[in-house]
N, CA, C and O of each residue as an XYZ file, in Angstrom:
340
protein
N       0.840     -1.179      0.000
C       0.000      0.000      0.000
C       0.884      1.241      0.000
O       1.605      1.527      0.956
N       0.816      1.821     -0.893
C       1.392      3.120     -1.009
C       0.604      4.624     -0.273
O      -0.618      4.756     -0.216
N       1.602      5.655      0.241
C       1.418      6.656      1.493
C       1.835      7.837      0.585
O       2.899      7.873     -0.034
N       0.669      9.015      0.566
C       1.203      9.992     -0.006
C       2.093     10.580      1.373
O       1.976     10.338      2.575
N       3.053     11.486      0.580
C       4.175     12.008      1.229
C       3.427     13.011      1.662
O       2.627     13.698      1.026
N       3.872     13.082      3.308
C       3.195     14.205      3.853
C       2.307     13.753      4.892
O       2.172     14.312      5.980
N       1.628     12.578      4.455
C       0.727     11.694      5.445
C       0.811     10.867      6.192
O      -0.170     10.397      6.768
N       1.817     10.540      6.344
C       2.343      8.871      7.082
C       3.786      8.878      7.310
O       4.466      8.684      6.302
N       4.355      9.046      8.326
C       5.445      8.851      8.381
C       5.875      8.325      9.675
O       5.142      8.391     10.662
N       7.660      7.529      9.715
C       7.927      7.551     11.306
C       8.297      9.247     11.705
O       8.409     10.297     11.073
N       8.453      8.620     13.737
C       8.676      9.695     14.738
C      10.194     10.135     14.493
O      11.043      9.249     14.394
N      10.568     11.522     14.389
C      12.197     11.754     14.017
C      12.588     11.258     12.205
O      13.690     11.313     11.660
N      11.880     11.010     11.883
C      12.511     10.455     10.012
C      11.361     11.579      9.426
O      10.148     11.727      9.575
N      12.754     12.485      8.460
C      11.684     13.656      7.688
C      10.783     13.000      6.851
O      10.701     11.907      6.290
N      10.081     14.106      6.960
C       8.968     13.956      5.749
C       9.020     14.220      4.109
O       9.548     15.300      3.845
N       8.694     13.653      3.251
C       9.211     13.825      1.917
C       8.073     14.748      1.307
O       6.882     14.550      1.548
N       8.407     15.480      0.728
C       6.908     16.891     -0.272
C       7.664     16.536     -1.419
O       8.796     16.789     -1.830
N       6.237     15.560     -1.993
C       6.720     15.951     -3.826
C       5.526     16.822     -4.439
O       4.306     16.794     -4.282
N       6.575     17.768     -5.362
C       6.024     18.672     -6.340
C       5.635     18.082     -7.536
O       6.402     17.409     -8.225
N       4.274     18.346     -7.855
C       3.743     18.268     -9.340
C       3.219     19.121     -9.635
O       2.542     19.945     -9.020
N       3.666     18.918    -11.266
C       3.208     20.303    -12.434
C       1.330     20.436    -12.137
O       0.517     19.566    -11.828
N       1.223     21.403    -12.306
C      -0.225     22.108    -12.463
C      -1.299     22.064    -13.435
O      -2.523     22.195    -13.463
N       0.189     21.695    -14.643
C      -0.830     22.403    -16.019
C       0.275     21.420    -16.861
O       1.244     20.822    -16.393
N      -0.127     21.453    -18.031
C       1.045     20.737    -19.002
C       2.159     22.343    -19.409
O       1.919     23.549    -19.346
N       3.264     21.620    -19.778
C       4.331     22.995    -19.614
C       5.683     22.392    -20.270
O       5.960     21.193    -20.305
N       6.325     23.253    -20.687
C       7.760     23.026    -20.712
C       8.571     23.701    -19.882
O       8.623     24.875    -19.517
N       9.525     22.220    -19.536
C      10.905     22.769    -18.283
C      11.337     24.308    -19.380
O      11.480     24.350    -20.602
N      11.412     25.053    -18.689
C      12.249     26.146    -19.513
C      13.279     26.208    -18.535
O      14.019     26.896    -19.238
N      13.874     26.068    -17.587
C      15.145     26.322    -16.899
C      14.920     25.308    -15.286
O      13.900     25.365    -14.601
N      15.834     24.660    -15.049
C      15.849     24.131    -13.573
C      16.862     24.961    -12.815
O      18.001     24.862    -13.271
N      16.756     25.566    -12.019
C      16.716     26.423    -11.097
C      17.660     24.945     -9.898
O      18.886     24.833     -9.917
N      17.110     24.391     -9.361
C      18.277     24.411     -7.855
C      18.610     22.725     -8.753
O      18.298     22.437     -9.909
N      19.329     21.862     -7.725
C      20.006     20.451     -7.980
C      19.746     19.818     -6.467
O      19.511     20.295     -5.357
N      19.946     18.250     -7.118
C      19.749     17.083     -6.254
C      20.552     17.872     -4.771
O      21.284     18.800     -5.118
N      20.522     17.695     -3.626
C      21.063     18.260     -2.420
C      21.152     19.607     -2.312
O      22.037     19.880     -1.501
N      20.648     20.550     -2.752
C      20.296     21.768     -2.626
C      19.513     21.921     -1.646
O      18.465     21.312     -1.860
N      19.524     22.710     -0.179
C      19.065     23.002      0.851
C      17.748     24.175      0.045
O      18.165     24.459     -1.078
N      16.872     24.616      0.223
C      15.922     25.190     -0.450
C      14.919     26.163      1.243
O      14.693     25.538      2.279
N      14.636     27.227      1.107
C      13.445     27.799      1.884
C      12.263     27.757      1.244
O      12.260     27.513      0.038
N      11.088     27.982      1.923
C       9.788     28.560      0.947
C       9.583     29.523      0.526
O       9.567     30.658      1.003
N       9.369     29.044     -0.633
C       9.155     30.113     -1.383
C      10.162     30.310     -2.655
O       9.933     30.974     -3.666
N      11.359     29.548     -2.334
C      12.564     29.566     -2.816
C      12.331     29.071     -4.638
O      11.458     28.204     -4.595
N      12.555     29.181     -5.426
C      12.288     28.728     -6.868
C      13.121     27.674     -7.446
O      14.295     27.980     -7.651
N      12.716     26.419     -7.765
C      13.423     25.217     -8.015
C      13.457     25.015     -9.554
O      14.515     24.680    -10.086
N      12.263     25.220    -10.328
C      12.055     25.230    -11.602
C      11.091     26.248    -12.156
O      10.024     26.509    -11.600
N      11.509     26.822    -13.287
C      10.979     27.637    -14.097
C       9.868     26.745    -15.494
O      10.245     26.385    -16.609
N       8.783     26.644    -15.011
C       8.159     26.061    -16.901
C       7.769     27.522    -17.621
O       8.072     28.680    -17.331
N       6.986     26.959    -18.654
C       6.643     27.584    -19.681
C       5.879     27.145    -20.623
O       6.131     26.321    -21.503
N       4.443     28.025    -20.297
C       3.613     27.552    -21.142
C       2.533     29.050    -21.926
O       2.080     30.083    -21.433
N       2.499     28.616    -22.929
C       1.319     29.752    -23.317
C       2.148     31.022    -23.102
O       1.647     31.925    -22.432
N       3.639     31.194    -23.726
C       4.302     32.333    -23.546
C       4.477     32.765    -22.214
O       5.225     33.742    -22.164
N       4.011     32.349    -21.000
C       4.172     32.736    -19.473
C       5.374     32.121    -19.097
O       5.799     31.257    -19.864
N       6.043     32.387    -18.041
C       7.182     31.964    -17.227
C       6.655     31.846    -15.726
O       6.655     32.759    -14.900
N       6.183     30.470    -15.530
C       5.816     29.895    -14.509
C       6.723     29.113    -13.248
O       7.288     28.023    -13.164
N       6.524     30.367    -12.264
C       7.827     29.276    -11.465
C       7.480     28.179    -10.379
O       6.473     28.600     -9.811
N       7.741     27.320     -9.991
C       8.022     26.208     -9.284
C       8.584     26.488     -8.166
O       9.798     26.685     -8.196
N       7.774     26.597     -6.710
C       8.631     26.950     -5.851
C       8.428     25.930     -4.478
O       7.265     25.637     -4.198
N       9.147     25.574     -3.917
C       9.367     25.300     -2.322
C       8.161     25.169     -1.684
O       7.618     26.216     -2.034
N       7.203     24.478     -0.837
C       6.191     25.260     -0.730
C       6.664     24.585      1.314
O       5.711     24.260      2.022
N       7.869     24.514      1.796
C       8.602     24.667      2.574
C       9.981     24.426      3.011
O      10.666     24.104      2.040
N      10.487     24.452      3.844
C      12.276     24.515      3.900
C      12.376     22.822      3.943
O      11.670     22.045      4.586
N      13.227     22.600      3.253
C      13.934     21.691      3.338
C      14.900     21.530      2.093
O      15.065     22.446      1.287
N      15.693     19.975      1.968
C      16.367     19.794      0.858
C      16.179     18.953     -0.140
O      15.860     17.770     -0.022
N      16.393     19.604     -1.246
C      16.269     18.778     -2.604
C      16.324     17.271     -2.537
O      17.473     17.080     -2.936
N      16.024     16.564     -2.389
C      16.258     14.985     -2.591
C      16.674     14.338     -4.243
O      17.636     13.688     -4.649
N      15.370     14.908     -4.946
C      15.392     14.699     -6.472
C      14.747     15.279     -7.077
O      13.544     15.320     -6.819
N      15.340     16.031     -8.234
C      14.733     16.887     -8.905
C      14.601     15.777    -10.384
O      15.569     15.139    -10.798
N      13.041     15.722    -11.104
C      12.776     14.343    -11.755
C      12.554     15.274    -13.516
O      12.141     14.631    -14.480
N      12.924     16.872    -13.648
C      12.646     17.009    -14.916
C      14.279     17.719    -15.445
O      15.024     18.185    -14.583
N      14.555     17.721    -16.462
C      15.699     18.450    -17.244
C      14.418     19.752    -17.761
O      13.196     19.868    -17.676
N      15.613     20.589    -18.332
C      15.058     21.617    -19.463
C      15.200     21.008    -20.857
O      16.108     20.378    -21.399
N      13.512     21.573    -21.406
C      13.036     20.903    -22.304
C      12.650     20.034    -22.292
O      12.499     19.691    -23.464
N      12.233     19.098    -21.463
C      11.327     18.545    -21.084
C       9.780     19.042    -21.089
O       9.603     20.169    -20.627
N       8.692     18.371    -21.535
C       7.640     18.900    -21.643
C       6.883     17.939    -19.907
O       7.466     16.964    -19.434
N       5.793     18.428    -19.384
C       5.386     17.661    -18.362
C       3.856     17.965    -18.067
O       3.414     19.098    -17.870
N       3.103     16.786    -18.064
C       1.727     17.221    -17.989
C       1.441     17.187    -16.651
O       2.237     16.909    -15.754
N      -0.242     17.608    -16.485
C      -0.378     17.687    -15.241
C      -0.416     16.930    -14.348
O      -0.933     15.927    -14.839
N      -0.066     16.610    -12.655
C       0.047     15.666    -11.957
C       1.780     15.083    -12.082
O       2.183     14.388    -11.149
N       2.372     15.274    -12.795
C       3.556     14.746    -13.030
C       4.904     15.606    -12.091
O       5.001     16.831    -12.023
N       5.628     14.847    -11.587
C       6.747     14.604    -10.417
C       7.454     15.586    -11.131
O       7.649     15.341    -12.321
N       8.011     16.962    -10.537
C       8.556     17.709    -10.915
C      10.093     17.412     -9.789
O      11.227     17.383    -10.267
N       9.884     17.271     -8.684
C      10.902     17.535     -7.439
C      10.172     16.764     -6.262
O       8.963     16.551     -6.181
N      11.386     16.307     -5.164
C      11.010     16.036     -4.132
C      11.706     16.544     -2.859
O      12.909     16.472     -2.606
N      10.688     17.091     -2.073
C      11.871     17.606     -0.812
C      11.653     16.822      0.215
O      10.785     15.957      0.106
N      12.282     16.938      1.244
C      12.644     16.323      2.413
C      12.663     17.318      3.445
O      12.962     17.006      4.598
């Protein structure tokens, strides 16, 4: 049985936040890397869609674990952009 991140965890072992895209988009720039310490708010990836520059941000402190898109990459919605810890 699989546990969304965020919901279930042990006492003392962080919690994992994965980011997914919103909308379908292209990576236009990745912004931080795998072990990158990050705040909220902080900007991890830049997409791009419909001429906009949409950023991707932190939505609290922790560190990068895995970041799952390159630039140029296209990514629809629901799809694993980053994971923090």
């Amino acid at each position: 049985m699989d546990t969304v991140a965020g919901h279930s965890h042990d006492e003392g072992e962080p919690m994992a936040e994965e980011i997914r895209a919103e909308m379908v988009a292209n990576v236009w720039k990745v912004v931080a890397t795998a072990g990158d310490s990050v705040s909220e708010g902080d900007t991890l990836v830049i997409l791009e869609s419909m001429k906009m520059e949409i950023p991707v941000v932190a939505e609290s402190d922790g560190v990068v674990r895995e970041l799952a898109v390159n630039e140029g990459d296209v990514v629809q919605d629901g799809d694993l952009i980053a994971v923090l810890e």
